[in-house]
N, C-alpha and C positions, 0 to 999 in steps of 0.2 A: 242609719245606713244610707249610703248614697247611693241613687239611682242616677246618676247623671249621663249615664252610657244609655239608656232608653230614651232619651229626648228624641229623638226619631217621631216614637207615638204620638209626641202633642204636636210635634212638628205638624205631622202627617194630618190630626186634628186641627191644627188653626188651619192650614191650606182647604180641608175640605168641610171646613165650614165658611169659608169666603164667598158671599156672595158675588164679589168682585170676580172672582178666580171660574166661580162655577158660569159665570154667565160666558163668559171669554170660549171653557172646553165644551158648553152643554149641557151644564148641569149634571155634569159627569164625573163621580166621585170616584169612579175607576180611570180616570187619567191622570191620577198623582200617585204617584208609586215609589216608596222607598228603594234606594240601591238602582233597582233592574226591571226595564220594563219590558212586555212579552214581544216580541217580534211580527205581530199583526195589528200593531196598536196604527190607530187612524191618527193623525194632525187635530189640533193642538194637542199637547202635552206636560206633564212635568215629574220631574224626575229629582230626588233627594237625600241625600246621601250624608251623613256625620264627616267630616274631613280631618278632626282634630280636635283633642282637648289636653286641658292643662293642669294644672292642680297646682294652687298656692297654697300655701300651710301658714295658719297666722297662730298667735299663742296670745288669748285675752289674758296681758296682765293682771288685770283687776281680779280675776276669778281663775286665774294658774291653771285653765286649759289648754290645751291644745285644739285646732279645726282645722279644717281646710276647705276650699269652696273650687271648683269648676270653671275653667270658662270653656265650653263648647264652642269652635267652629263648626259651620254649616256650609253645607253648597246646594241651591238651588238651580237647576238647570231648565231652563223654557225652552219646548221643540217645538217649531210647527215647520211648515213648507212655506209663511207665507210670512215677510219679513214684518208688516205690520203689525198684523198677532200677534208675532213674536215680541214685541217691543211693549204693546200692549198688556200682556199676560205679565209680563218681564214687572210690569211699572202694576198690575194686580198683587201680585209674589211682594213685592215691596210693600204698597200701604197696605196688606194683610199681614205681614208679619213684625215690619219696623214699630216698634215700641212696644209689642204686645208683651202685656208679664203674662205667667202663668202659675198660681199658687196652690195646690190641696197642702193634705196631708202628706205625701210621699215629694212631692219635687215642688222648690220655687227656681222660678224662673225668672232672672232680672230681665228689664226691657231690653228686646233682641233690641241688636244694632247690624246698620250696614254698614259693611266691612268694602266694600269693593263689586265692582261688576267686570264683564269682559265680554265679547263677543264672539 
């Protein structure tokens, strides 16, 4: 079965296990929040969201099955009030996520990649 629509969770897991990430918010594991953050939240921040995904379907000749596999878009968003942070955190979010796999039994996860940034 594919779990591919819950990537959110390990998302949410590599950011707040970032020591990079946590030293930036405070050591503050309630300022990365999937989707929607509460309307009291202090500076820095981050905010994470699924944006899109895809399904290719491959059919292994050799063994006349069928699969298919995911690729997930992601959007991480960096908030603070103070533009260095911001660029900071931005450049944390990165070498905490860029190439991480992530394998159990329920989800493998090929090395994220970065796709793009904006400001």
């Amino acid at each position: 079965m594919d779990i591919s629509l819950s990537v959110s969770k390990y998302i949410q897991a590599i950011l707040t296990e970032s020591e990079e990430i946590l030293a930036i918010v405070g050591n503050d594991t309630h300022k990365i929040f999937p989707l929607l953050q509460p309307d009291n939240l202090q500076f820095p921040f981050i905010v994470h969201s699924r944006s899109g995904i895809s399904t290719t379907y491959t059919k292994d000749l050799e063994l006349g099955q069928v699969g298919w596999y995911n690729t997930v878009t992601y959007t991480v968003s960096c908030v603070s009030d103070n533009y260095d942070t911001c660029i900071d955190l931005a450049n944390a979010v990165r070498h905490s996520l860029e190439g991480y796999r992530w394998k159990t039994n329920d989800i493998y996860i090929h090395p994220i990649q970065f796709l793009s940034a904006a400001e």
